[in-house]
C-alpha positions in Angstrom: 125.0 243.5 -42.7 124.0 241.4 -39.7 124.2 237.7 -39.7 122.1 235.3 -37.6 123.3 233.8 -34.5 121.1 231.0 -32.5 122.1 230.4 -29.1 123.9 226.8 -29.8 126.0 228.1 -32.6 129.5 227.8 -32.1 130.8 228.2 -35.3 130.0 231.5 -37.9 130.7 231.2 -41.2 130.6 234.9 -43.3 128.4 234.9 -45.9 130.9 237.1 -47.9 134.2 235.5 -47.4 133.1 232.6 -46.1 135.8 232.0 -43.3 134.7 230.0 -40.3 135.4 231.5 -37.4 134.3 230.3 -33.5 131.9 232.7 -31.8 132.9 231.0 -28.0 135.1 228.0 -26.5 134.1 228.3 -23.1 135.4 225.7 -20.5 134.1 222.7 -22.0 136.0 220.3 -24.7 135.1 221.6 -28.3 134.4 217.7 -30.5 133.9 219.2 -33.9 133.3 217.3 -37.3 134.0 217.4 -41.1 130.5 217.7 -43.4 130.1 214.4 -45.2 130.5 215.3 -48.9 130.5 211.6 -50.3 127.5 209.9 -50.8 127.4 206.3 -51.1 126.1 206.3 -54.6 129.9 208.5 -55.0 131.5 205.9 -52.7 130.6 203.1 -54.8 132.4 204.5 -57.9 135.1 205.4 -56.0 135.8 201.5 -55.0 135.0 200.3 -58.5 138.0 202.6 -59.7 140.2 201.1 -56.7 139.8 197.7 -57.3 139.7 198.6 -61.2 143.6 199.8 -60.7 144.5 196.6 -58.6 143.2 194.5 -61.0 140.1 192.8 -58.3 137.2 194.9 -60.4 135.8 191.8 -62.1 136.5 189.1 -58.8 135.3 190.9 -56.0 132.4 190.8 -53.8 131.2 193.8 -52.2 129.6 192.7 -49.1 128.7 195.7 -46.7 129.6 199.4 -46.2 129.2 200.8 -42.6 129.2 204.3 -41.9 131.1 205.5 -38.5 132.9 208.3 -36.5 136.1 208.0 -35.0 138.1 210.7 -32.8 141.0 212.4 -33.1 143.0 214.9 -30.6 143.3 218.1 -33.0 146.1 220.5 -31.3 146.4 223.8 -32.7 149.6 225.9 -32.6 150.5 229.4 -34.0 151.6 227.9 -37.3 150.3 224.1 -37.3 147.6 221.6 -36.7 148.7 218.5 -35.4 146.2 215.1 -35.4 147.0 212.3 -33.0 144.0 209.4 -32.4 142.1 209.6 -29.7 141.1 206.3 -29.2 142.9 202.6 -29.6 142.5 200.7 -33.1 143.6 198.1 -34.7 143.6 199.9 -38.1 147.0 201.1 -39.6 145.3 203.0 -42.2 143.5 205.0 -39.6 146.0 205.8 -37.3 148.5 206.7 -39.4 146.0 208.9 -41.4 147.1 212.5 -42.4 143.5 214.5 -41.5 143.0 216.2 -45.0 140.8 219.4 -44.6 137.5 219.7 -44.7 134.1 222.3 -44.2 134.2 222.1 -40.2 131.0 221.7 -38.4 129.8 221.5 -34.8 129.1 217.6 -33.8 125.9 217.7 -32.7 123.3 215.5 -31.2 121.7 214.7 -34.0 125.3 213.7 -35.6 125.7 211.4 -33.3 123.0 209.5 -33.5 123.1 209.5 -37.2 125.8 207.0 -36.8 128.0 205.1 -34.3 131.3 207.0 -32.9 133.9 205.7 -31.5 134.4 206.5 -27.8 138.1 208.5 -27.2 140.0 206.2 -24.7 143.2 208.0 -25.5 143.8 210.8 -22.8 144.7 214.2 -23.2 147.8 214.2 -20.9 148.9 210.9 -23.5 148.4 212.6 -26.3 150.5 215.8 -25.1 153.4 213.4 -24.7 152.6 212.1 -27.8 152.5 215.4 -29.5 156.1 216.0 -27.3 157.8 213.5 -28.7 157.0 214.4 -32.3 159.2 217.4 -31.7 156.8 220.2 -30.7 158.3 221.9 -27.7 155.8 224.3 -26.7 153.0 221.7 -26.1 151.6 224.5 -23.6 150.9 227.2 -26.6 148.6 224.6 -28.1 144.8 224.5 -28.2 143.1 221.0 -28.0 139.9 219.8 -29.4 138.4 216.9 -30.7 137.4 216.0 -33.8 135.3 213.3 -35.0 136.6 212.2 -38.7 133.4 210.0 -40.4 134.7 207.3 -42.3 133.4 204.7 -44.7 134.2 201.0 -43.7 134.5 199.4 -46.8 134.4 195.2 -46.4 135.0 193.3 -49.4 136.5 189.8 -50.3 138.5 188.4 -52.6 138.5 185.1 -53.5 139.0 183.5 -50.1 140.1 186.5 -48.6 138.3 189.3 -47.1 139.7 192.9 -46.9 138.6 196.3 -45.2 139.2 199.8 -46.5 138.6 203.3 -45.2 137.4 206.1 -47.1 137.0 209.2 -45.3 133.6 210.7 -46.2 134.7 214.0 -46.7 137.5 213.8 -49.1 136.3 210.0 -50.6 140.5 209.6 -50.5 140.5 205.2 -50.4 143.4 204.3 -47.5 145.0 201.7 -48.9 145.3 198.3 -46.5 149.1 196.4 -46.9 146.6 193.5 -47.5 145.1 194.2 -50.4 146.5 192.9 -53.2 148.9 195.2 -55.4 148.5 196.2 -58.9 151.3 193.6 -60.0 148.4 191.4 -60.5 149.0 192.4 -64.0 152.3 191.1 -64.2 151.2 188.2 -62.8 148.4 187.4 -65.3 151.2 188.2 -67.9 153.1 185.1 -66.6 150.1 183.1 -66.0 150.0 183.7 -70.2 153.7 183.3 -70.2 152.9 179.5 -68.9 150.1 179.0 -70.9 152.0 179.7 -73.9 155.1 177.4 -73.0 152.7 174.5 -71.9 151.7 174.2 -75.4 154.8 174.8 -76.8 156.3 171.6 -75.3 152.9 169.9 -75.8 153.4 170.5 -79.6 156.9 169.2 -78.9 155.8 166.5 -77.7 153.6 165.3 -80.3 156.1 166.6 -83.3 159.8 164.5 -81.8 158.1 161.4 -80.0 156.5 158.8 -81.8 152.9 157.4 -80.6 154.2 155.1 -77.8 154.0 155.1 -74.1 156.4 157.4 -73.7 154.1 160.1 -75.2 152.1 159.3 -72.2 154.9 159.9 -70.0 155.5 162.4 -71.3 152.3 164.4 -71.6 151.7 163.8 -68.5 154.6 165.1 -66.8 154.1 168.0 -69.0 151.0 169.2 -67.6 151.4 168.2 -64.0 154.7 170.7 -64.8 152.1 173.2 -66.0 150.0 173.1 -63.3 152.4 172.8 -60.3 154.1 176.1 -61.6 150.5 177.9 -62.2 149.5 177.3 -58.7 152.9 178.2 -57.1 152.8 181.5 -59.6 149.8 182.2 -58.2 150.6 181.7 -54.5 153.7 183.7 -54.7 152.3 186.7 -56.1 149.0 187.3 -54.6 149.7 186.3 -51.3 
């Protein structure tokens, strides 16, 4: 059986086994892309269980989600593919990303205007080096290509804070930022009950061992300006 071939297809995929294959590199670059498979009515539930397991469900504020394309140098070998950024950012999380596999498709025209890209500034001859130094030694038996990973910028804030995560829109896998705050929020509303618990305790101290005079004042006092100086440091000190 024949299958269907339009002039700008680079990319065959057979209807039995469904195997991509490339029909013809030519001389030019190949920029390929992964098919978004995360909606943003998915991508919202996918936050909500994030922020659910670091304890920021009920105290965050969701404040935009911005859709964008950003390059990476894709070198095949015989028996690996290695993924080094093609172009400068000031994320962690998305240069350190470990491209998870996806349904590869051509990026098109119409891709690219369905959202902003990031421009490669990266070079190839800089990346070979790169891809040298990580101990591949036959950098000449690669092939290169681009791909163009979309990801989901996520911006949030909490309390005073504001915070950006990355979800790559094919996988919906949440990178996590080393600023977000870590799931010992739990311990630390443990201890916040921990406090609560021994600020009474002296309080009914207080009014049980010291007759109503103006050291009960004092002492009261002192007592919850105790309470409070310890709440906010407890505070501080963890979620920082």
């Amino acid at each position: 059986s024949t299958t269907p071939i339009q002039p700008t297809d680079q990319y065959l995929r057979c209807k039995y086994c469904h195997s991509m294959m490339c029909i013809n590199l030519g001389e030019s670059l190949l920029k390929t892309t992964f098919t978004i498979k995360i909606d943003e009515d998915s991508l919202l539930g996918i936050i909500k269980k994030t922020l659910r397991d670091h304890d920021l469900l009920e105290t965050f504020t969701l404040n935009s989600v911005h859709l964008f394309y950003f390059p990476y140098w894709q070198f095949q070998s015989s028996h690996k593919t290695f993924y080094i950024p093609a172009a400068s950012t000031t994320y962690r999380t998305i240069e350190t990303y470990s491209v998870e596999p996806g349904e590869i498709r051509f990026y098109s025209q119409d891709i690219q205007e369905s959202a902003s890209s990031v421009n490669p500034d990266v070079f190839l001859e800089t990346a070979l080096e790169t891809l040298h130094d990580q101990m591949i030694d036959t950098v000449e038996d690669v092939k290169a290509s681009l791909i163009y990973i979309p990801f989901y910028s996520v911006f949030i804030k909490y309390g005073d804070r504001n915070y950006t995560l990355h979800i790559p829109a094919h996988s919906g896998t949440v990178l996590m930022t080393d600023l977000l705050p870590p799931p010992s929020l739990n311990l630390y509303r443990s201890l916040r009950l921990s406090a609560l618990i021994i600020f009474f305790f002296y309080v009914f101290l207080t009014f049980g061992a010291i007759n109503l005079s103006g050291r009960l004042s004092i002492a009261f006092i002192t007592c919850v300006l105790a309470s409070f100086v310890f709440y906010k440091w407890l505070k501080k000190s963890i979620v920082r």
